[in-house]
N, C-alpha and C positions, 0 to 999 in steps of 0.2 A: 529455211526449214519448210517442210512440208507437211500439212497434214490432212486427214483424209474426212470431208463434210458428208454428212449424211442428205439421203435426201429428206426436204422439209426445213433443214435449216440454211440460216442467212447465212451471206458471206460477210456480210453487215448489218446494223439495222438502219431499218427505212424511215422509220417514222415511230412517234411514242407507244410503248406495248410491245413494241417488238425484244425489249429486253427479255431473254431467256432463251429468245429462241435462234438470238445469234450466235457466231462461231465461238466469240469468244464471252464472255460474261464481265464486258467490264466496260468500261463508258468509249464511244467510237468517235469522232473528231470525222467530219467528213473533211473540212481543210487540209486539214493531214492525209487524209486517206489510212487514219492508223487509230489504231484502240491502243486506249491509257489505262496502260496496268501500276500496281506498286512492287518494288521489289521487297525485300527480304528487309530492309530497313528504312523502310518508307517513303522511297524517292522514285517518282514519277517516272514512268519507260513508256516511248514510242513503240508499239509493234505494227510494223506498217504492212500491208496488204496489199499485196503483189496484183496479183487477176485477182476474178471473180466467177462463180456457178453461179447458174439458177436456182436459187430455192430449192426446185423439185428436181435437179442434175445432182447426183450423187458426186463424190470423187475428189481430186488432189486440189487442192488451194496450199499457193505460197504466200510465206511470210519471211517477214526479217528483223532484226531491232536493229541491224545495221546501217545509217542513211547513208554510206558511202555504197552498199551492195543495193538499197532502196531505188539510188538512182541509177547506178549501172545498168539493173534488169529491167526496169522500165524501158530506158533506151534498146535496150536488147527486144521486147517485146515492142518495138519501134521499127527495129530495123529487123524483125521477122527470125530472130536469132532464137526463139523458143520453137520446139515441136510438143503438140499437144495431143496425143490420141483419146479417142474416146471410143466405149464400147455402146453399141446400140443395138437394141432386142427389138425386133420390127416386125411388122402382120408382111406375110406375102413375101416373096423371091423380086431380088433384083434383076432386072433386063438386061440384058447386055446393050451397054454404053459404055462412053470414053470412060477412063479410070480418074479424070479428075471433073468434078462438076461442077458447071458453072454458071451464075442464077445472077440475076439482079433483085433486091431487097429495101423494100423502103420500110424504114422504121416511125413507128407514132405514136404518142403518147394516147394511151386507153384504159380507164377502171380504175387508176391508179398506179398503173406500171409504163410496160412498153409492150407494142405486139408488131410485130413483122408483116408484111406481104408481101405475094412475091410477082416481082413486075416494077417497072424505073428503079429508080433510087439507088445502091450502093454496090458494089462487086462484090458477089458471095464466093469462094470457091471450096473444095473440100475433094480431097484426096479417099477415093474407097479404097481402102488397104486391103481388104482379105470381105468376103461375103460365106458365110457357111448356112446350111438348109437345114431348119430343125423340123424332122418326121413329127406325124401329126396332125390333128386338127384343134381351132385354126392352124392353117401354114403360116408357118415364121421364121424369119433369119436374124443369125447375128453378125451383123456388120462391127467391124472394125475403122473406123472413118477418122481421119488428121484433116481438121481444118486449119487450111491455107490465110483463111483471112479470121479476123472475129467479130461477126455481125450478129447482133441483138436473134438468138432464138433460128442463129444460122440451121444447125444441123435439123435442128425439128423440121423446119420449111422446107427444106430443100429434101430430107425422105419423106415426107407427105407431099409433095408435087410428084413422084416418083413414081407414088403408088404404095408405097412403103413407109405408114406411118409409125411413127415410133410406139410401143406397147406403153398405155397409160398417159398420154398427151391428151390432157381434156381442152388443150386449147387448140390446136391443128391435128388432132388425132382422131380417128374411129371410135366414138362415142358407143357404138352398139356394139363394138368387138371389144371396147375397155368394158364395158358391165358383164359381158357375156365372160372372160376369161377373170375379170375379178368374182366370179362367181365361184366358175370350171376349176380357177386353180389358185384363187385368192391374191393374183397381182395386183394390186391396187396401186403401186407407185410408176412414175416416169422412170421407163427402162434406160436411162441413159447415165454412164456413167466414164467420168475422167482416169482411166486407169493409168497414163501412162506422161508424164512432163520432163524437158530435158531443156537446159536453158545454159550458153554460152555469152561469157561475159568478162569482164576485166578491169583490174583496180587497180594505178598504179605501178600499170605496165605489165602488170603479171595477168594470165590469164585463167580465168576458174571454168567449169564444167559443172552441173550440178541438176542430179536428173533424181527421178522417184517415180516408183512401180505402187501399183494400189491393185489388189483381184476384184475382178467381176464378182460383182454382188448376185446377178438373177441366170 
């Protein structure tokens, strides 16, 4: 199944308190990777958690109570068998460059999370599907972007090294353009959002498909 996280909320919880303000409201089992719900007559169910968003990334999160489809898609998200797009609302026009880009990323633990840099560390790449120009001031675009790989806070990194940071990133973003346009036009959240997951798999010799659409929220 799929369903669509706002942004602000966990795809998990991290640590205690965080209850309420994850996806699901019911106790999360990090060994699992799955939140324990009850059913209808009081017996304990796995719902396991496929990927995951960022907190502040809006957009489609899969799940399953199925462990037989739990593993399949994981192996699939292994062997590169999901497409993932994402919509991104960004300060500034993109330059003309190759259509897929491609960064190296090292990941660190910082604050309590993770933060990216970009330089050594990991292969980032990310396919620009479409770019459109929003009239205006500030100038801004909405990118359409499929990451090729999934590195910690990829797409944010990789349109702010551009020139094009994402609208509402207070961690790699334009800090004087987020307070200026959360004024101008009350954007306050991280424009970035998973509108589109399509993911190829198989159980038992048979083969499944199984995709989901979510609209741009900004």
């Amino acid at each position: 199944m799929a369903v669509e996280k706002s942004t602000g909320v966990l795809s998990h919880p991290n640590r205690k308190g965080d209850f309420g303000r994850a996806l699901l409201a019911a106790t999360y089992d990090e060994g699992e990777e799955a939140y324990r719900v009850e059913t209808d007559d009081g017996e304990p169910r796995w719902v396991y958690l496929l990927n995951r968003l960022d907190s502040a990334t809006s957009g489609l999160v899969l799940l399953t109570t199925n462990p037989d489809a739990r593993t399949e898609v994981l192996r699939a998200f292994e062997k590169k068998q999901v497409r993932k797009v994402y919509a991104a609302l960004v300060f500034g026009f993109v330059r003309k460059e190759p259509p897929i880009w491609k960064d190296r990323l090292t990941i660190k633990k910082a604050q309590g999370g993770l933060r990216a840099s970009d330089g050594g560390g990991l292969s980032a790449e990310t396919r620009l599907v479409t770019s459109k120009s929003i009239q205006g001031i500030p100038a801004m675009s909405l990118l359409t972007l499929m990451p090729l790989t999934g590195r910690t806070h990829q797409l944010r990194i990789q349109t702010a090294k551009r020139g094009t940071p994402i609208v509402g990133d207070r961690t790699y973003g334009d800090f004087q353009k987020n307070k200026s346009i959360a004024h101008s036009r009350g954007i306050k959240r991280l424009c970035l959002h998973c509108m589109d997951t399509e993911v190829t798999y198989s159980i038992g010799g048979k083969s499944f498909s199984f995709s989901a659409k979510s609209k741009v929220p900004f």
